[in-house]
TIKE-22721 format. One line per field, with one value per residue (C-alpha): residue number from 1; residue in three letters; x, y, z. Coordinates in Angstrom, 2 decimals, always signed. Example, Ala and Ser with C-alpha at 12.3 -4.5 7.8 and 13.67 -1.06 7.14 Angstrom:
<recs>
resi <- [1 / 2]
resn <- [Ala / Ser]
u <- [+12.30 / +13.67]
v <- [-4.50 / -1.06]
w <- [+7.80 / +7.14]
</recs>
This chain:
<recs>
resi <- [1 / 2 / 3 / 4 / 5 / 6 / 7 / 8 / 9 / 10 / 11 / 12 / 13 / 14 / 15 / 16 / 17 / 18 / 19 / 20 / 21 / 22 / 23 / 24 / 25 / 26 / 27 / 28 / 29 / 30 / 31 / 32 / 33 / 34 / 35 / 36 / 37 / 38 / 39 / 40 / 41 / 42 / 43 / 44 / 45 / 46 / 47 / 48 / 49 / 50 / 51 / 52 / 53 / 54 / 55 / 56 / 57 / 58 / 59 / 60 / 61 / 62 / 63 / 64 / 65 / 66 / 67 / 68 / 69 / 70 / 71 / 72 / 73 / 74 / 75 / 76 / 77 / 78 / 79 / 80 / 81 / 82 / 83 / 84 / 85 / 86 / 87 / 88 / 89 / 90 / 91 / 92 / 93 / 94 / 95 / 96 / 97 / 98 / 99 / 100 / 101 / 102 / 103 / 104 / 105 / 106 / 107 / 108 / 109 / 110 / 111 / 112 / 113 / 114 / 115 / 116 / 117 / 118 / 119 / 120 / 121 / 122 / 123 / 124 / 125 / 126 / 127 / 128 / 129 / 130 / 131 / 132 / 133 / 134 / 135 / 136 / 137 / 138 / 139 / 140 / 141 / 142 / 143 / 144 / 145 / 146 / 147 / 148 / 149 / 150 / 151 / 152 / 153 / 154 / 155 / 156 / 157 / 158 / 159 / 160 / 161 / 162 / 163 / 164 / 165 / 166 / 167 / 168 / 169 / 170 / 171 / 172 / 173 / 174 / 175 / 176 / 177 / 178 / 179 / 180 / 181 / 182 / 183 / 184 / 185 / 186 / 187 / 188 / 189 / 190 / 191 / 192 / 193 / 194 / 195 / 196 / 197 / 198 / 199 / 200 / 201 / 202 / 203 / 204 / 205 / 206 / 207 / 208 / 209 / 210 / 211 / 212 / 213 / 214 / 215 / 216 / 217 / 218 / 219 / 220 / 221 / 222 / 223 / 224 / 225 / 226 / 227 / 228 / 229 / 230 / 231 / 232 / 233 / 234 / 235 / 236 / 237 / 238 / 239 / 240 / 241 / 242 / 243 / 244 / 245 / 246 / 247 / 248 / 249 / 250 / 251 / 252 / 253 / 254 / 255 / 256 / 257 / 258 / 259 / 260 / 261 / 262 / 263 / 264 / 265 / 266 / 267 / 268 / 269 / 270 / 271 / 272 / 273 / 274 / 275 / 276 / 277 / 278 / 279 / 280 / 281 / 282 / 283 / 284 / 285 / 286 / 287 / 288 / 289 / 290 / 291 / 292 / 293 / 294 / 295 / 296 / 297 / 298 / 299 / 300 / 301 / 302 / 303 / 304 / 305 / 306 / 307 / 308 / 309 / 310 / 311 / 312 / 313 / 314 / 315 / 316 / 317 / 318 / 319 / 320 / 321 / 322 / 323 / 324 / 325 / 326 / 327 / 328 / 329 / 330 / 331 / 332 / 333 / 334 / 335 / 336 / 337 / 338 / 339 / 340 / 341 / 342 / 343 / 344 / 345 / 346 / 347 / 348 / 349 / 350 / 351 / 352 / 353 / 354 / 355 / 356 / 357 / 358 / 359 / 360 / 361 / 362 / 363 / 364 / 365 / 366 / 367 / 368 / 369 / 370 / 371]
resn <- [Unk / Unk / Unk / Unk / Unk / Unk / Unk / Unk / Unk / Unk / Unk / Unk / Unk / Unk / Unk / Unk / Unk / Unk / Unk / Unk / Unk / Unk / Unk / Unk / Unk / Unk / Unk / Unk / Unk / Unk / Unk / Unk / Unk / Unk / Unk / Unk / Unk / Unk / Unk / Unk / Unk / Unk / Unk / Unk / Unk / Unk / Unk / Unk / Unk / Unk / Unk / Unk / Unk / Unk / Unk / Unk / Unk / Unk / Unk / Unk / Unk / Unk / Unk / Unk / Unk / Unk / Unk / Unk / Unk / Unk / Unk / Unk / Unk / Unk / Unk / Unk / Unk / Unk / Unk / Unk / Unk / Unk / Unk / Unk / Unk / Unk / Unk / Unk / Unk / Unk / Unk / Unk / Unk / Unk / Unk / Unk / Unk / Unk / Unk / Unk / Unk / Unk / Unk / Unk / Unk / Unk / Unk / Unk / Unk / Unk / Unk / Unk / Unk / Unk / Unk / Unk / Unk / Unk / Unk / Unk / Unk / Unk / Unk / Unk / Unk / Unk / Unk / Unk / Unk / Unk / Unk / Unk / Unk / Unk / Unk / Unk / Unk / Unk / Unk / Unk / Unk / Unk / Unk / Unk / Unk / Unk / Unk / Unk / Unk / Unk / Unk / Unk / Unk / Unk / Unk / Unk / Unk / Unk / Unk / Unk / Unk / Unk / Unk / Unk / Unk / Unk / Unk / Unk / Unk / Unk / Unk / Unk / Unk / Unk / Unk / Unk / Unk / Unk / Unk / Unk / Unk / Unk / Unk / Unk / Unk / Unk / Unk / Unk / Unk / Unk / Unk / Unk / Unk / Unk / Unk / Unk / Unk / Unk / Unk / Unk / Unk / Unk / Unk / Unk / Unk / Unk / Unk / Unk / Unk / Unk / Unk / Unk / Unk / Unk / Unk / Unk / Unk / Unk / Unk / Unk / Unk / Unk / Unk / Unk / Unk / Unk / Unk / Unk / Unk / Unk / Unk / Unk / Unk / Unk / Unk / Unk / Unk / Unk / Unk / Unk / Unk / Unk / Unk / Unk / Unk / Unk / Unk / Unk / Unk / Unk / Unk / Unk / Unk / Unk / Unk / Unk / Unk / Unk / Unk / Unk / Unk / Unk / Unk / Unk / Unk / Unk / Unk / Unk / Unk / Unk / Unk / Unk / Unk / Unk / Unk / Unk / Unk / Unk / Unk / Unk / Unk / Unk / Unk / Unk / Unk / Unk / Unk / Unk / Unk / Unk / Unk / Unk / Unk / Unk / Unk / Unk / Unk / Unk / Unk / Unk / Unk / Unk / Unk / Unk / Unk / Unk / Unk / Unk / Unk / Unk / Unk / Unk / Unk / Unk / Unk / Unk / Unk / Unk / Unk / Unk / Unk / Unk / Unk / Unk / Unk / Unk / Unk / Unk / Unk / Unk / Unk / Unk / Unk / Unk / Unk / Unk / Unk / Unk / Unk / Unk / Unk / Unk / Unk / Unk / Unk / Unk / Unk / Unk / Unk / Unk / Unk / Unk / Unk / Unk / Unk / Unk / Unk / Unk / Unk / Unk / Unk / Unk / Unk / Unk / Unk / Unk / Unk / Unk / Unk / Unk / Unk]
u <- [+10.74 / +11.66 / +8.73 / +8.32 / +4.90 / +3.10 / +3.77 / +8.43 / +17.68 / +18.37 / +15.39 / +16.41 / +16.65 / +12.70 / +12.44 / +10.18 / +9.19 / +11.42 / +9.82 / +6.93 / +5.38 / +7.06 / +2.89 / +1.62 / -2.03 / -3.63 / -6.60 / -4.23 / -3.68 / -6.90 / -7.67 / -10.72 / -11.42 / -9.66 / -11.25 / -10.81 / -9.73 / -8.40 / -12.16 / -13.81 / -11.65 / -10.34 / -7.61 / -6.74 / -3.53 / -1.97 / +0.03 / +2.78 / +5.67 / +7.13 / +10.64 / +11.28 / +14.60 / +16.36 / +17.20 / +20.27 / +22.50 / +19.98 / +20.89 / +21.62 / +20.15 / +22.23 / +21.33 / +23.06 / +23.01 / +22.24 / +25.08 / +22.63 / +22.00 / +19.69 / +17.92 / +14.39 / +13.39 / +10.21 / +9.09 / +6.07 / +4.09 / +0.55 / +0.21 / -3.17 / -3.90 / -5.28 / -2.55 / +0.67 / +2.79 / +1.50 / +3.50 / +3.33 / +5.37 / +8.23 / +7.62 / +6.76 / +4.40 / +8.15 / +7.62 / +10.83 / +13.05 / +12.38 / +12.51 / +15.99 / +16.82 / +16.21 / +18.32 / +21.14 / +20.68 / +20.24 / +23.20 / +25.65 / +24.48 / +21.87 / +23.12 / +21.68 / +18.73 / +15.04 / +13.15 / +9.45 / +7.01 / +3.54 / +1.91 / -2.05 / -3.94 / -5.66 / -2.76 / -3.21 / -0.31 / +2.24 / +1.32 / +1.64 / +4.85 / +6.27 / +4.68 / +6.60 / +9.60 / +9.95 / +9.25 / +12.55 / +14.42 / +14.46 / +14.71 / +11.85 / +8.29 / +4.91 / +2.31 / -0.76 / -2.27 / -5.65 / -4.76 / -7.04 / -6.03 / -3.68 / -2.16 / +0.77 / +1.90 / +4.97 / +3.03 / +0.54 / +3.03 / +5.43 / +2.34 / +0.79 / +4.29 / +6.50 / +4.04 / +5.53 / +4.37 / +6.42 / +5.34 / +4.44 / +7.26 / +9.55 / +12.63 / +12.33 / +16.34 / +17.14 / +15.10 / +16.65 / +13.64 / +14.49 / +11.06 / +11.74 / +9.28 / +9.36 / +10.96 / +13.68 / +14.42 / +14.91 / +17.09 / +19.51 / +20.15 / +20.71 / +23.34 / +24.87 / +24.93 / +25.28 / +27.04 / +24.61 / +23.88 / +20.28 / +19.13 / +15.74 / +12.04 / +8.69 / +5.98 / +2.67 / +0.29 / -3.21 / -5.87 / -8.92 / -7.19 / -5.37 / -6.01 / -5.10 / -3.33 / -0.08 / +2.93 / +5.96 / +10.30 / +11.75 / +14.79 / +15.79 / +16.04 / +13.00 / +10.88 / +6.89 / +6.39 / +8.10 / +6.57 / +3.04 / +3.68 / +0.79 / -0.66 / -3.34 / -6.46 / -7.05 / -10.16 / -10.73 / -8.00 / -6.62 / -4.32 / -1.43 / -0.41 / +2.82 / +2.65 / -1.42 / -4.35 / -4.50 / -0.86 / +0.87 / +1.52 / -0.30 / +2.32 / +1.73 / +5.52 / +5.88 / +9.26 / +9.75 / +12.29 / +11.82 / +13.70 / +13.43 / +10.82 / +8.31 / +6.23 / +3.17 / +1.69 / -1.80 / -3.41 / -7.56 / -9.44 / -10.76 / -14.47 / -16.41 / -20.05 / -22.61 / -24.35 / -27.38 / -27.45 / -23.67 / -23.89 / -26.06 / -24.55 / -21.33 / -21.31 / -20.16 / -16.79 / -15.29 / -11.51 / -12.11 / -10.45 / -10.30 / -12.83 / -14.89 / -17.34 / -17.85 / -16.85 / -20.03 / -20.70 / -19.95 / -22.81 / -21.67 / -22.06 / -19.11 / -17.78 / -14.27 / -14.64 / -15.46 / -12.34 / -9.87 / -7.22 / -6.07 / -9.01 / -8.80 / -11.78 / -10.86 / -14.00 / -12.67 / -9.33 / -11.93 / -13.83 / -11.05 / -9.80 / -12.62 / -13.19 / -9.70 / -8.43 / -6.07 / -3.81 / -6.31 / -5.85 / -2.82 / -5.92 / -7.13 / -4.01 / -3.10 / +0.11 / -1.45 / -2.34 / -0.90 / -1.62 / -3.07 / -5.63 / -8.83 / -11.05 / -10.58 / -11.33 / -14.31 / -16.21 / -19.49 / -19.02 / -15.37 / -13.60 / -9.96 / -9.43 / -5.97 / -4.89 / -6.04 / -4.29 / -1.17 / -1.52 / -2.27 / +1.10 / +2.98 / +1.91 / +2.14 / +5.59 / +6.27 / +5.04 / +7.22 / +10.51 / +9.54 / +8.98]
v <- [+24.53 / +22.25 / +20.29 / +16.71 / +15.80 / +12.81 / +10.96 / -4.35 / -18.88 / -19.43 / -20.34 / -23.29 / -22.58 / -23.30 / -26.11 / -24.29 / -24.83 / -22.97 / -20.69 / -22.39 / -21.18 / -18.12 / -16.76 / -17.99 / -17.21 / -19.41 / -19.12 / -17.98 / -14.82 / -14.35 / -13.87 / -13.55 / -10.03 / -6.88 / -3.82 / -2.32 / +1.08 / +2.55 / +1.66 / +3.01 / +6.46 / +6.95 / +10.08 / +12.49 / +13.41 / +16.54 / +16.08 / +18.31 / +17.02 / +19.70 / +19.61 / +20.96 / +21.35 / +20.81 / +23.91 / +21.93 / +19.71 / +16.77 / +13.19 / +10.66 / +7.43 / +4.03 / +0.77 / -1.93 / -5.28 / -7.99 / -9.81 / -12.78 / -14.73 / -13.40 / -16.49 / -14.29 / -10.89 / -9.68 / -6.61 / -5.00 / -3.58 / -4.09 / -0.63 / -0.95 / +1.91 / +5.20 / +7.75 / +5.11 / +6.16 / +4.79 / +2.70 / +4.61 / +7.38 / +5.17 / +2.71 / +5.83 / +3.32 / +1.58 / -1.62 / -3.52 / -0.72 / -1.16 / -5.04 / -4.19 / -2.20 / -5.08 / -7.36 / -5.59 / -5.40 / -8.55 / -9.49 / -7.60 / -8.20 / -10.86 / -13.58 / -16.53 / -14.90 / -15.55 / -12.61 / -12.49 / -9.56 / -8.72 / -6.90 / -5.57 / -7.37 / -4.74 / -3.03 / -5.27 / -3.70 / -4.06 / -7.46 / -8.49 / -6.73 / -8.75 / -11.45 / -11.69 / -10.25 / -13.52 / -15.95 / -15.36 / -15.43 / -18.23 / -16.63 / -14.29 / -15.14 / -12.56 / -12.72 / -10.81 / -10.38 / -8.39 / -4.58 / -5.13 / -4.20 / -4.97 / -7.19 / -5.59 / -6.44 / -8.56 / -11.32 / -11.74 / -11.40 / -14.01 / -15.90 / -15.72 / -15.83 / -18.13 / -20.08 / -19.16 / -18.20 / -14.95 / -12.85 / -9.21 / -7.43 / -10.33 / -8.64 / -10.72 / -10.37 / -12.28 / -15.44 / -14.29 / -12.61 / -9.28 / -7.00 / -4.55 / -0.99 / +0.01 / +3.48 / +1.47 / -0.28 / +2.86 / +4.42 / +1.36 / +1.49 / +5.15 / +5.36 / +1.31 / +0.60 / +4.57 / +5.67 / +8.51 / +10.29 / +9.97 / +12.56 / +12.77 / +10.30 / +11.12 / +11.59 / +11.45 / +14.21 / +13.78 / +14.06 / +16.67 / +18.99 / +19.50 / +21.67 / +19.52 / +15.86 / +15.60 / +14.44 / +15.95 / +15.18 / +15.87 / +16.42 / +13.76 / +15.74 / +18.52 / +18.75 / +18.16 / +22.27 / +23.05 / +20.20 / +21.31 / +24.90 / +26.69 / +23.37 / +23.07 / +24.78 / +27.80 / +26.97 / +24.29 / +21.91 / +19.22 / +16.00 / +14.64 / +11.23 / +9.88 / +6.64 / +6.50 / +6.73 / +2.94 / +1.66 / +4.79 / +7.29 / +10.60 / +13.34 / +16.74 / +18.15 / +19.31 / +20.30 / +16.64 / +15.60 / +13.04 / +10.13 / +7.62 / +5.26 / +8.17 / +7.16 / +9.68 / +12.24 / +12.50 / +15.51 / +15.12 / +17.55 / +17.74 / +17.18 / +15.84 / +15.35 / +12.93 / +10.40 / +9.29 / +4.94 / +4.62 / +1.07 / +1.71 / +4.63 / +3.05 / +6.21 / +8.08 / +5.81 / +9.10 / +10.01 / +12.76 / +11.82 / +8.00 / +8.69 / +10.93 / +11.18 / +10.34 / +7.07 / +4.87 / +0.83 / -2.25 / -2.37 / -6.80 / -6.17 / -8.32 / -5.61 / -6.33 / -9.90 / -10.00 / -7.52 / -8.72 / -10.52 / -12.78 / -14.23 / -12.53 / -11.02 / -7.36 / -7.25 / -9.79 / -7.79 / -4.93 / -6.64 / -8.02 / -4.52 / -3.12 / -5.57 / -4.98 / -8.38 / -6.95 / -10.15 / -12.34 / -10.79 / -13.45 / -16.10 / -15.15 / -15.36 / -11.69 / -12.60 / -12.71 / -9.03 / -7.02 / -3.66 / -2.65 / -0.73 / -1.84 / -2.65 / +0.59 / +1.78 / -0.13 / +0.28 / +1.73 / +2.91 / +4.35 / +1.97 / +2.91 / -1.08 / -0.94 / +1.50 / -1.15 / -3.99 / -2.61 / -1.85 / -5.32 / -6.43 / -3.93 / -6.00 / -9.36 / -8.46 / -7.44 / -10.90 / -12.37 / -10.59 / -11.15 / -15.18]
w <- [-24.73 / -27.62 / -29.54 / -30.33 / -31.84 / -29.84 / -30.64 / -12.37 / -6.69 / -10.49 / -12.87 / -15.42 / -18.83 / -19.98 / -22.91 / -24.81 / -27.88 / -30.96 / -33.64 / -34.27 / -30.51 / -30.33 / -30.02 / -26.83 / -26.43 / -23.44 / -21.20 / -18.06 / -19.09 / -17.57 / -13.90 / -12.11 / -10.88 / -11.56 / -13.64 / -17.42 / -16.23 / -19.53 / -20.72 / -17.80 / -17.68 / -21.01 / -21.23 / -24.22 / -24.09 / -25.59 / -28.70 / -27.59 / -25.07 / -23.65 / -21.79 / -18.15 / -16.90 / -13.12 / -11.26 / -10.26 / -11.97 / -13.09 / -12.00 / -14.76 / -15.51 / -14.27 / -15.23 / -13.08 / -14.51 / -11.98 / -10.26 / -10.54 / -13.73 / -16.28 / -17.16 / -17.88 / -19.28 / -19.21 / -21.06 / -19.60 / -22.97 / -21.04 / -19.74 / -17.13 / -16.00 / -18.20 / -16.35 / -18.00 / -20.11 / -23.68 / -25.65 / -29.08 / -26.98 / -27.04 / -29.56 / -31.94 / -34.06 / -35.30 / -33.24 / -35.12 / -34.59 / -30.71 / -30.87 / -32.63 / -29.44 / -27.20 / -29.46 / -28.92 / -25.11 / -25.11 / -27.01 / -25.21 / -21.60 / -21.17 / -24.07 / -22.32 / -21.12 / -22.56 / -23.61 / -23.08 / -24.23 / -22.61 / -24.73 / -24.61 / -27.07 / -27.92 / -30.12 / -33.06 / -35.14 / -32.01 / -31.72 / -35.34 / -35.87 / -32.33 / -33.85 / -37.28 / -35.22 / -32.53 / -35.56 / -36.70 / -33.18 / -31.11 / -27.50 / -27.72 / -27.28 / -27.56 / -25.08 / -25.52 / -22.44 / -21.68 / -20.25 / -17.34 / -13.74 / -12.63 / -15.28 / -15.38 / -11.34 / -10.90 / -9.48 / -12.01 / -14.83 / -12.95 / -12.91 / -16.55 / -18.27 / -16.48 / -14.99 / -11.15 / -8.04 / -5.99 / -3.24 / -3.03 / -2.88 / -3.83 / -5.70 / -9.28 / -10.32 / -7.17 / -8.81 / -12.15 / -13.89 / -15.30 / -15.48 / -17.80 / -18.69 / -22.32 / -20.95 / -18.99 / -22.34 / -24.27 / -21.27 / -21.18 / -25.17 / -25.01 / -22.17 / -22.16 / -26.27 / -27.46 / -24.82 / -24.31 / -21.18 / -20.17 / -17.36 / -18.38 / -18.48 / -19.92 / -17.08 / -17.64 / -15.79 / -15.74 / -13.28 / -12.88 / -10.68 / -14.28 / -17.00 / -19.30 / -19.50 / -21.35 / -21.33 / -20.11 / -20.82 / -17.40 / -16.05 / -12.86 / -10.02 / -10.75 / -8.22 / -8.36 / -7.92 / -10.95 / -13.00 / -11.86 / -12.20 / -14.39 / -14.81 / -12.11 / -12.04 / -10.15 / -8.18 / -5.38 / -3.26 / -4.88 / -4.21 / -6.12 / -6.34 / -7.42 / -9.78 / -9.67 / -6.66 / -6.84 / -5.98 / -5.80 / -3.07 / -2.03 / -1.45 / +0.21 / -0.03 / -3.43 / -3.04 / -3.67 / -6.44 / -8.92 / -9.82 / -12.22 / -10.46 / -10.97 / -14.14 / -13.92 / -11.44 / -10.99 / -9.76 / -8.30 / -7.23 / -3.36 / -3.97 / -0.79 / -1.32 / -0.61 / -3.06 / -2.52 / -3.09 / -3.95 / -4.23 / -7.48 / -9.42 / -10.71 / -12.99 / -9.54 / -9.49 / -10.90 / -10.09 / -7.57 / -4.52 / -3.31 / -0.97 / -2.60 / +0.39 / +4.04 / +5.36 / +5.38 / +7.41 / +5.18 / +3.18 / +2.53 / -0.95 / -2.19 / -4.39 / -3.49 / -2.90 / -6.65 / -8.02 / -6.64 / -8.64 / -6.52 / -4.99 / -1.38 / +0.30 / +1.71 / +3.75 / +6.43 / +6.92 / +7.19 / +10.12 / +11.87 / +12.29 / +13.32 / +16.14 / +17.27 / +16.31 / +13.41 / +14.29 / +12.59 / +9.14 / +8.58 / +8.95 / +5.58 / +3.26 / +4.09 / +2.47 / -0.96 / -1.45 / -4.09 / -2.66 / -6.32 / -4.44 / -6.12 / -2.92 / -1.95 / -5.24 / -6.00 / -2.42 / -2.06 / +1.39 / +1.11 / +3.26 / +2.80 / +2.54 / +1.18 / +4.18 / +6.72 / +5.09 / +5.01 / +9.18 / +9.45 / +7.22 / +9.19 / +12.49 / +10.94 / +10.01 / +13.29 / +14.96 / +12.64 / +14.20 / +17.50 / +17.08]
</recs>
């Protein structure tokens, strides 16, 4: 074990402003809706990183540049969600030195491109040092943007930064926007400007079926068993989910390898029990399970009417399905949805909301091959 201490058809070239706006700070980087999870579940994190290794040969990092233009990058520094990977793991408080990193990228494979950072408002010292960074190059711009859920989606950042509109699910590099993880940007310098070979990524493990959170240098190509091993607690069942409860997956094979599009694993424990008035104890929103409980009737209390971030309201897929009409879901914009998770999250009565949107995509898309 070695030791280190802790430290997502062409798009015109924009005519924006040089230098003197390379700081864009406007009222739509908000959105209505959404939820401060890093507030509401706030995680320690060991200050060790300790390395695990493959049991086979590990698999190495590629980075493929697009065969489209590059007109766009966007790099993601607007971690939402308390189980991310933070930035001062790969920025190591040396904010320049990164920016540097991304020059040089830049440079070599994206000249014409335009570079855009996102990053959370709420890191003062990142965003000053971006700041003074940008006013001296003329295709960068800074964009603080509040860490709220789910900020950091595609769509929204699409939205707040370029001022577009893309599906769910659209792939960005075919409309020439690069979306870019601070991670990803560290990988690509390593292996495409040093000529290093990367067959690692930090992952960040967390969850209360842990004995601790930390963070962990793994080898691509270890599977989930060996990551988790002497890391969960002894007592009680648990579940793991890969990249988050909210938008990520639930997994029950462990033998499962990872790759690089596995940023964290979190690991809750099974805890079923009943609470008394749900709709009134928002201290019980803990991360147990995403259930956490029985199934219970729609209470109509317009909990995820109000969270979610673009403007749907989850309790009419909910009904539709129920009454057997799941076809009528594409009546209410069904299109829209993000799948980030937070009806589901936020529901009193445990309606596994996000599970019955995605039946009703799965049909709509179906209608749509048939006609």
């Amino acid at each position: 074990m070695s030791v280190k201490r802790c430290m997502r058809s062409y798009l015109s070239q924009p005519s924006f402003p040089r230098q003197k706006n390379v700081f864009v700070k406007k009222e739509n980087t908000r959105f209505q809706g959404g939820f401060y999870l890093p507030d509401a579940y706030p995680l320690q994190f060991c200050s060790i990183i300790e390395d695990i290794s493959s049991d086979g040969t590990p698999e190495m990092f590629q980075f493929k540049v697009p065969d489209q233009k590059v007109a766009h990058i966007i790099v993601n520094l607007c971690p939402t969600e308390p189980w991310a990977l933070p930035n001062w793991v790969i920025l190591k408080h040396k904010t320049p030195s990164f920016l540097n990193m991304l020059k040089e990228i830049k440079t070599n494979y994206f000249p014409g491109a335009v570079l855009s950072l996102a990053i959370n408002e709420g890191e003062c010292r990142t965003v000053e040092d971006a700041k003074k960074f940008a006013s001296n190059e003329d295709w960068m711009r800074v964009f603080p943007l509040y860490a709220k859920y789910p900020q950091d989606d595609p769509v929204l950042l699409l939205k707040v930064i370029l001022g577009i509109e893309v599906s769910f699910g659209q792939d960005t590099k075919s409309l020439g926007v690069l979306i870019l993880d601070a991670q990803t940007v560290s990988a690509i310098y390593e292996s495409c400007i040093l000529r290093n070979k990367v067959d690692s990524r930090l992952i960040v493990l967390s969850g209360t079926g842990l004995k601790e959170n930390e963070i962990v240098n793994v080898q691509l190509g270890t599977s989930i068993e060996k990551i988790l091993k002497n890391k969960v607690k002894e007592t009680g069942k648990y579940r793991v989910f890969i990249n988050g409860p909210l938008r990520g997956n639930e997994i029950t094979d462990l033998s499962q390898k990872i790759n690089w599009s596995v940023n964290n694993i979190v690991v809750l424990e099974e805890k079923n029990r009943k609470v008394m008035f749900p709709m009134i104890k928002s201290d019980e929103l803990i991360l147990t399970t995403n259930l956490l409980g029985e199934l219970r009737r729609c209470v109509y209390c317009n909990y995820c009417d109000n969270i979610c971030p673009v403007d749907l309201e989850p309790a009419l897929y909910y009904h539709s399905y129920t009454r057997g009409e799941k076809h009528k879901a594409r009546l209410y914009n069904l299109e829209k949805c993000i799948e980030c998770g937070l009806c589901s999250f936020i529901c009193p009565s445990k309606l596994e909301l996000l599970h019955i949107i995605k039946e009703c995509k799965a049909l709509d898309k179906q209608h749509e091959k048939i006609t």
